[in-house]
N, C-alpha and C positions, 0 to 999 in steps of 0.2 A: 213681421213685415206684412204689409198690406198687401191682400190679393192682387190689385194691378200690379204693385211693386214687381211679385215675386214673377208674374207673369211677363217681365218685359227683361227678367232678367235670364228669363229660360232660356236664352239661347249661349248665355256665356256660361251656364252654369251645364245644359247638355254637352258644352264646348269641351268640361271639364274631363265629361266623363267618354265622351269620343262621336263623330259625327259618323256613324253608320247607318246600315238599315231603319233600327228599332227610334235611332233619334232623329233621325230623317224624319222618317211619318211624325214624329213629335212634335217635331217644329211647324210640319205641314200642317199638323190639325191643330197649333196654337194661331197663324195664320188666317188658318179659314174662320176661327173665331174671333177674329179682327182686333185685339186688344194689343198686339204684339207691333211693334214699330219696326221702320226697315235700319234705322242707327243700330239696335240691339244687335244685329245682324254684322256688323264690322267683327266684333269678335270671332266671327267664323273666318277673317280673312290673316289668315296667319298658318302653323304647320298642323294646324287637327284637322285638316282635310285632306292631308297626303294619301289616307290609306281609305277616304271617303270610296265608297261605289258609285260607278260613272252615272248611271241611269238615274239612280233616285237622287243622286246630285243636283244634276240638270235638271231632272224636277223641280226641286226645292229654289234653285237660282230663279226658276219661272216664276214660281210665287213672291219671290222675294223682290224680284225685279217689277211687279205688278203692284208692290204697295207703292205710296207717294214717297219719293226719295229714292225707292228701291233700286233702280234700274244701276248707279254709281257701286252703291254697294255688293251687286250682284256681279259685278264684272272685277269689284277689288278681290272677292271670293274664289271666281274663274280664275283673276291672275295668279293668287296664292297657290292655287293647285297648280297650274302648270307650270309655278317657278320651281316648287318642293318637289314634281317629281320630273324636272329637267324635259318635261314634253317638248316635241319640235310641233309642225305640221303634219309630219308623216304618224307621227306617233301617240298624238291627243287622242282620247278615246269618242269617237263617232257622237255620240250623246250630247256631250260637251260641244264638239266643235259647232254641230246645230244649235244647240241653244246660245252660246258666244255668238253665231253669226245672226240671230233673231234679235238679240239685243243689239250690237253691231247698228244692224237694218234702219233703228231707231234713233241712232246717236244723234247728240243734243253737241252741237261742234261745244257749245262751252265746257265741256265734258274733256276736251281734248289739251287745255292747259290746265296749269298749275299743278298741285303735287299728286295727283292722281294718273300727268298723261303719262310716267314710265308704264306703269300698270296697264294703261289700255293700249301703249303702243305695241308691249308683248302680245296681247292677246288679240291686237289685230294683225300682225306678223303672224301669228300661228291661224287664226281661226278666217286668213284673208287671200293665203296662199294657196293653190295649186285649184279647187272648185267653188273657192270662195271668192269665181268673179261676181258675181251678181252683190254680194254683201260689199263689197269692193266700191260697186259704184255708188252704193247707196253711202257708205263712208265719204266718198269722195265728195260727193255731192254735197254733202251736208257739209262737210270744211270750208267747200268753193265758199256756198252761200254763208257760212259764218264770216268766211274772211272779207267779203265783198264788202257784209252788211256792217263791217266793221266790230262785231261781237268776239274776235279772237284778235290774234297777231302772228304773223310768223313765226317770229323769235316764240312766240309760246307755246306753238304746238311743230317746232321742227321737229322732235324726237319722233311725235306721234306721224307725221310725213314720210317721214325718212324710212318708215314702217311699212306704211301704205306704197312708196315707191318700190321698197323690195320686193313684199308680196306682191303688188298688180304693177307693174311699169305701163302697160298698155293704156292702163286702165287711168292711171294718174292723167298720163299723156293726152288720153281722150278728153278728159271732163277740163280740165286747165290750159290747154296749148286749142284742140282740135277745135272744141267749142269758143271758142274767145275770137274778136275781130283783133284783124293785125294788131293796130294801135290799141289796146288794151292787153298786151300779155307782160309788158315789162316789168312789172312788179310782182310779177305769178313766178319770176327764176329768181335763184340764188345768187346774191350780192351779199359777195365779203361772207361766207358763210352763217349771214344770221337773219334772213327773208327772202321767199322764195322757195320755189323747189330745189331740190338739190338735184341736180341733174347729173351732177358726177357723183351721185351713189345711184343713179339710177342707172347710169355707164352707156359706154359709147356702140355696145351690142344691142343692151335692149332699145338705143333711139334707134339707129339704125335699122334696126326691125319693124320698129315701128314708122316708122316715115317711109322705108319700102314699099308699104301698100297701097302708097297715092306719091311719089315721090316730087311731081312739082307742085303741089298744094302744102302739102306736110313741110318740104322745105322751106319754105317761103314763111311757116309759121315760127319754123324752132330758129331758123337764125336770130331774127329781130328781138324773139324774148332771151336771146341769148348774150353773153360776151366774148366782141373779137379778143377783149386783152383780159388776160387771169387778174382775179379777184381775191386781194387779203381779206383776213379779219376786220383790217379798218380804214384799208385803204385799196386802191385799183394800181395797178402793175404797168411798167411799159413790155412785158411782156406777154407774143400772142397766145394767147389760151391753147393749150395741145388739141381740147375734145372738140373747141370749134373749127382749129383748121381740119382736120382729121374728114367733118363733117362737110364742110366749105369743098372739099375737095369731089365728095360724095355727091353732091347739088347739082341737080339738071339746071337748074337757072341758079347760078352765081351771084348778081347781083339783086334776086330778089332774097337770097341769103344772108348776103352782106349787110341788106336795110339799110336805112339812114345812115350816111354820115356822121354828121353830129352825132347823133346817139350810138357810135359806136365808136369814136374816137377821143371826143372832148372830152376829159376828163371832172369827175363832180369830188372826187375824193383822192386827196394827196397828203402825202408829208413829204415835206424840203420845198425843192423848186419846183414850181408848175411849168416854167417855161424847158427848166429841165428835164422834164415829164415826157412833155409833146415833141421834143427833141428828138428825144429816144425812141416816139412812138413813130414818128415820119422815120426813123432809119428803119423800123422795122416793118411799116406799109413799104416803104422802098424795095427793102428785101423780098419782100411777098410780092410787089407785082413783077420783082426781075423772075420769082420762081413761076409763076403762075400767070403765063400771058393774057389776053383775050380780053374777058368781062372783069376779071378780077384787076389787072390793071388798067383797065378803065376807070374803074370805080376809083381805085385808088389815084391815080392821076388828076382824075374831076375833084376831087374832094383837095389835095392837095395844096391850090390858092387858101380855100379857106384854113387849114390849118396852118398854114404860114404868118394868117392874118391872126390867129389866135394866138402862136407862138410870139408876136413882137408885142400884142396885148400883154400877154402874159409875164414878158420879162419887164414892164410897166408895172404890174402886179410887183414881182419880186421885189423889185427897187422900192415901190411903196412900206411892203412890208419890213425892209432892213432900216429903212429910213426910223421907223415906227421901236424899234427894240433899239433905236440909239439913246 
C-alpha cells in the first residue's frame, strides 16, 4: 500500500486497535503532518470512543474540526460519544461540553438539515443547556439567518429547533419573536407541526416567563406569531388553541394579542367544508367573547361582519366545488 494510502487510513485502522491516550497523540501528530483528511476521521464516529479520555478527546475533535470538512465530522464524533455513554448535560464531561460549544459557536445552519441534524440536535440539547447560553445565541443566530436567507427550511431542521427550544427557550424567544417587527413573525411559529418554532414544546411556563419581563411588548409580539385556533398536520382546526387562550387571558393588552383579524380567523387550510369551517369558528369567537368581556369581545364583535361575509363566500366555494366532482 502506498505511503499516502496507509496514512489516510490511520485513523480507522487506530480505530481498530482503540482510541485512547497513546492513539490520541497518534492521530494528533498524523494531523499536524497534514496528509490525513477529516472523511478518514468518520470512522471514529461510532462505539470506539466510549471509553476514549475526555481531555485528550476534545483535543483531538479541535484538530479535527480545524481541517477543511472537519468541523461535520468532529461533532458526528462528539455525538457518538455522548450517545454510547448515555451523557445528559449534567453529566458530559467539562472538556467535551467546551469544545461542543466552540464548534457550536461556529455552526454553518446547513449543517442543521439532512442526515446529520439527529446528531447535532443531541449534542446541542446537551452542550446548550444550563451555561451554554452564550453558545445558544450564537446557534440561534445562525438558524435565523439561514432560514431568512432561505439556505435551510423548517421542515428540515425541526428536530434540530426543537433542541435549541428545550435547552435555551429564553433564548430561542429572544433571537425569533423579541427581534423581528410585528408583521414579520408569522412564519417564525409552528403551523400544522412542520414550520416554525414549536412553541408547544417550548411550553406555556417558559413563554410565560419569558413575556413577564416586559409584558405589554412581549405580548403584543407572541400573540400575532401565534394561533387563536389549533393546528393539525395538514390542516387548521375550529377549535381554539389551549396555549393561546391560556396566554390571551395573561395579556395586559388583549387586543394587541388577538392581532389581526383575518390572520387569525380566516382560514388557508381545510378539509370538507370551509364554509363549515368558519361556522364552527364564529360559535367559538362567540363563546369566547360571552366568557371574556371588554377588549376581547370587542375584537370579536368588530371582526364578526367580516367573517359572515366570508362564510356566504365560502358556502359559494362549496357549491362550486360539488358541482365540480359531479
Amino acid at each position: 500500500m502506498h505511503r499516502s494510502s496507509m496514512v489516510q487510513a490511520l485513523p480507522y485502522l487506530q480505530a481498530r486497535v482503540g482510541i485512547d491516550d497513546v492513539g490520541i497523540e497518534r492521530l494528533r501528530r498524523a494531523i499536524t503532518a497534514k496528509p490525513v483528511e477529516a472523511q478518514g476521521f468518520v470512522n471514529l464516529a461510532n462505539g470506539v470512543v466510549e471509553h476514549s479520555p475526555p481531555e485528550p478527546l476534545a483535543r483531538l475533535l479541535t484538530d479535527v474540526a480545524g481541517l477543511p470538512g472537519g468541523d461535520v465530522v468532529a461533532l458526528d464524533i462528539l455525538h457518538m460519544y455522548f450517545f454510547v455513554n448515555k451523557a445528559t448535560a449534567a453529566t458530559a464531561p467539562e472538556p467535551l461540553l467546551k469544545v461542543g460549544r466552540q464548534m457550536l459557536a461556529k455552526l454553518n445552519p446547513a449543517q442543521a438539515s439532512g442526515h446529520r441534524a439527529h446528531g447535532l440536535a443531541k449534542v446541542i440539547k446537551i452542550c446548550c443547556s444550563g451555561s451554554g447560553t452564550a453558545t445558544s445565541i450564537a446557534v440561534a443566530s445562525a438558524l435565523r439567518s439561514g432560514l431568512e436567507a432561505g439556505d435551510i427550511h423548517f421542515y428540515e431542521t425541526r428536530e434540530v429547533i426543537n433542541s435549541l427550544c428545550e435547552a435555551q427557550p429564553h433564548v430561542v424567544l429572544d433571537t425569533f419573536v423579541l427581534a423581528s417587527p410585528e408583521d414579520d413573525v408569522m412564519w417564525r411559529w409552528d403551523i400544522g407541526g412542520r414550520k416554525g418554532l414549536p412553541y408547544k414544546s417550548i411550553g406555556a411556563t417558559a413563554i410565560q416567563a419569558w413575556a413577564s419581563v416586559d409584558p405589554e411588548a412581549r405580548y403584543a409580539l407572541l400573540g400575532p406569531a401565534m394561533s387563536l385556533f389549533s393546528r393539525g398536520d395538514f390542516e387548521e382546526s375550529a377549535q381554539l388553541d389551549p396555549l393561546f387562550a391560556d396566554l390571551l387571558r395573561l395579556a395586559p393588552d388583549k387586543t394587541a394579542f388577538l392581532g389581526r383579524f383575518d390572520h387569525q380567523v380566516h382560514s388557508n387550510q381545510w378539509s370538507g367544508s370551509l364554509k363549515a369551517m368558519l361556522e364552527s369558528r364564529r360559535a367559538e369567537l362567540v363563546r369566547l367573547a360571552k366568557e371574556m368581556s371588554g377588549e376581547v369581545a370587542d375584537w370579536v364583535n368588530q371582526g364578526l361582519p367580516d367573517l359572515n361575509r366570508w362564510i356566504d363566500s365560502a358556502g359559494d366555494m362549496d357549491r362550486d366545488q360539488e358541482e365540480s366532482f359531479e
